[in-house]
C-alpha positions as CSV (number, residue, x, y, z in Angstrom):
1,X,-9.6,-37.6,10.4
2,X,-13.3,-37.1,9.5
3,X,-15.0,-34.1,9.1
4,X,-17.7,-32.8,11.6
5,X,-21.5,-33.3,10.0
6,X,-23.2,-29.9,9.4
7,X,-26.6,-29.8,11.3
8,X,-29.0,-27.1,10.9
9,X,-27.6,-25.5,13.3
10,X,-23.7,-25.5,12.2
11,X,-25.2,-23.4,8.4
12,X,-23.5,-20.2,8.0
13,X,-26.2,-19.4,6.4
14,X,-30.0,-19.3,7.6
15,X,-32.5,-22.2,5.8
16,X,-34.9,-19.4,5.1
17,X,-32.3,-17.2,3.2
18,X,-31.0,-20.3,1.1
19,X,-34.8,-21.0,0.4
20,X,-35.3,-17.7,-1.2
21,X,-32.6,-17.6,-3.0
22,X,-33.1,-20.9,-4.6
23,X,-36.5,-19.5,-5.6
24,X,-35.2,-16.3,-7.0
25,X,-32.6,-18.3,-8.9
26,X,-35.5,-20.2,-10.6
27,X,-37.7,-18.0,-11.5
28,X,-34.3,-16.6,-13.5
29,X,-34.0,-19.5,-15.4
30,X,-34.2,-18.5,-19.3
31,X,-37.6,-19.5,-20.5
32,X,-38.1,-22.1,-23.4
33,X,-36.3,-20.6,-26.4
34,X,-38.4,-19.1,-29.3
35,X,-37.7,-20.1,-32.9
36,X,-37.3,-17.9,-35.9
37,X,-40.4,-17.8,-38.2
38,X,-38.7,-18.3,-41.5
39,X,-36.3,-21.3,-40.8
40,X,-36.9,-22.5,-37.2
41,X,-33.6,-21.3,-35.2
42,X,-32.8,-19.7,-32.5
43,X,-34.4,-16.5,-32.3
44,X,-32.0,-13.0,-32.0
45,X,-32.4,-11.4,-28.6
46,X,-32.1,-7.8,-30.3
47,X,-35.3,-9.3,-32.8
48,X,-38.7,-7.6,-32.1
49,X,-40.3,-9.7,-35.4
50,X,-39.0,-13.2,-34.2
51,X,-36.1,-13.7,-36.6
52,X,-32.4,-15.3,-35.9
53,X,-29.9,-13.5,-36.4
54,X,-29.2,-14.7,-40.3
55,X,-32.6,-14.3,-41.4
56,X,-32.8,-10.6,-39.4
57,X,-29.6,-9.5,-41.0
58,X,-31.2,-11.2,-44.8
59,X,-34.1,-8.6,-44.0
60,X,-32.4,-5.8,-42.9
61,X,-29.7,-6.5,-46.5
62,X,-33.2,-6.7,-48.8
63,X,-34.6,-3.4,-47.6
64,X,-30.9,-1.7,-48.5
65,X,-31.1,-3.6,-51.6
66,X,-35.0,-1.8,-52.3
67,X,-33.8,1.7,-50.9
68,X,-31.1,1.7,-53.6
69,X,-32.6,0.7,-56.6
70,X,-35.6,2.8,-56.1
71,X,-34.1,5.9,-56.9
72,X,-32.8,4.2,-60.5
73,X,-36.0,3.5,-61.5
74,X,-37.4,7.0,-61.4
């Protein structure tokens, strides 16, 4: 048995439809991804100073660090 060919006609769904889809699709597509400024990964999506996540968190651990020992040297 073989299978009926699909015309343009026979598409449950209109060509101009599928056409804008496809373009929405692309213009979705995740753009290049940005690299950390201290060692050159992948940078954190929550990151507003272009950091990866390891090099965010080593940030974030330094300032507790500072916060801490500045009271014990007063």
């Amino acid at each position: 048995m073989r299978r009926k060919a699909v015309t343009g006609s026979n598409l449950a769904v209109a060509k101009e439809i599928m056409d804008h889809a496809r373009r929405s699709l692309e213009s979705e597509k995740p753009k290049k991804a940005a690299r950390c400024v201290v060692c050159g990964g992948e940078v954190s999506p929550t990151s507003t100073e272009s950091l990866c996540w390891v090099c965010r968190r080593l940030k974030i651990s330094a300032w507790c660090e500072i916060e801490q020992q500045m009271p014990a040297q007063e």
